[in-house]
C-alpha positions as CSV (number, residue, x, y, z in Angstrom):
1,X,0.0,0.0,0.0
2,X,3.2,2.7,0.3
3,X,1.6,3.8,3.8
4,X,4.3,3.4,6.6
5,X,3.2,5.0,9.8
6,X,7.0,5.4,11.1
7,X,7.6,8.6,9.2
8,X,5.0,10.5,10.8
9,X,4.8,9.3,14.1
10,X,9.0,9.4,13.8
11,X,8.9,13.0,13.1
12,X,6.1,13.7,15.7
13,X,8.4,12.1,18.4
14,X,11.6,14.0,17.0
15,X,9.5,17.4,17.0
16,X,8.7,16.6,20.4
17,X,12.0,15.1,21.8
18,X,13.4,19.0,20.9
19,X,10.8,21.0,22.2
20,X,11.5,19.0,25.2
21,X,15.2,18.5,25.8
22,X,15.1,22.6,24.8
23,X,12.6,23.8,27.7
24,X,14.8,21.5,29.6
25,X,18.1,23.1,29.0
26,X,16.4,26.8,28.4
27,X,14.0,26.2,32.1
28,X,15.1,27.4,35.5
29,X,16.9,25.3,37.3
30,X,15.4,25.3,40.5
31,X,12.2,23.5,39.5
32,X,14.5,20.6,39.5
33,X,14.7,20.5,42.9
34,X,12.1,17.6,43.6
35,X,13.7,15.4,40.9
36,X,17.1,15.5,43.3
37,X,18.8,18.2,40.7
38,X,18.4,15.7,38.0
39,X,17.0,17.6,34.6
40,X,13.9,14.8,33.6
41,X,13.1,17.1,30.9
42,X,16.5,17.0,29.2
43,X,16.6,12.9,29.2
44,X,13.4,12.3,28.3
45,X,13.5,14.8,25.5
46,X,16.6,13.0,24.3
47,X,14.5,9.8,24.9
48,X,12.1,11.0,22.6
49,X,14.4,12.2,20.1
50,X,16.5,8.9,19.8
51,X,13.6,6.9,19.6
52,X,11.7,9.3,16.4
53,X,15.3,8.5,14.9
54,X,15.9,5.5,14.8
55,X,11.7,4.9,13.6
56,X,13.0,7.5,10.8
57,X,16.3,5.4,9.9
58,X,13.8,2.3,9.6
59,X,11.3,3.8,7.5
60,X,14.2,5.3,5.0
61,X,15.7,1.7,5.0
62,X,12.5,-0.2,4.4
63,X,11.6,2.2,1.7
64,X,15.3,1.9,0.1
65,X,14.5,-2.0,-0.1
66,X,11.3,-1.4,-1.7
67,X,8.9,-2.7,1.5
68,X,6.2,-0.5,2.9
């Protein structure tokens, strides 16, 4: 059918993985305090961002051996 849901939900996770890891590294520091000083926002936006790649790299690979 050519419809491969990784490129959209890949980019919808990258998109989301940056806007997070950025309000984590651009945010105050002192709302951290709860989490033990440990910046959630920054690894899980990384997280995020890792996981819409490699979905991304998978969907250009499939689509290089002509599957869908």
């Amino acid at each position: 059918m050519g419809l491969d849901v990784r490129v959209p939900v890949g980019l919808m996770l990258v998109i989301m993985g940056v806007l997070l890891a950025g309000y984590g590294l651009a945010g105050d520091a002192s709302i951290y305090a709860k989490s033990l000083g440990i910046n959630v926002n920054v690894i899980w936006g990384s997280v995020l961002l890792a996981t819409g790649a490699v979905l991304l790299a998978l969907s250009r690979t499939a689509a290089r051996r002509g599957r869908s």
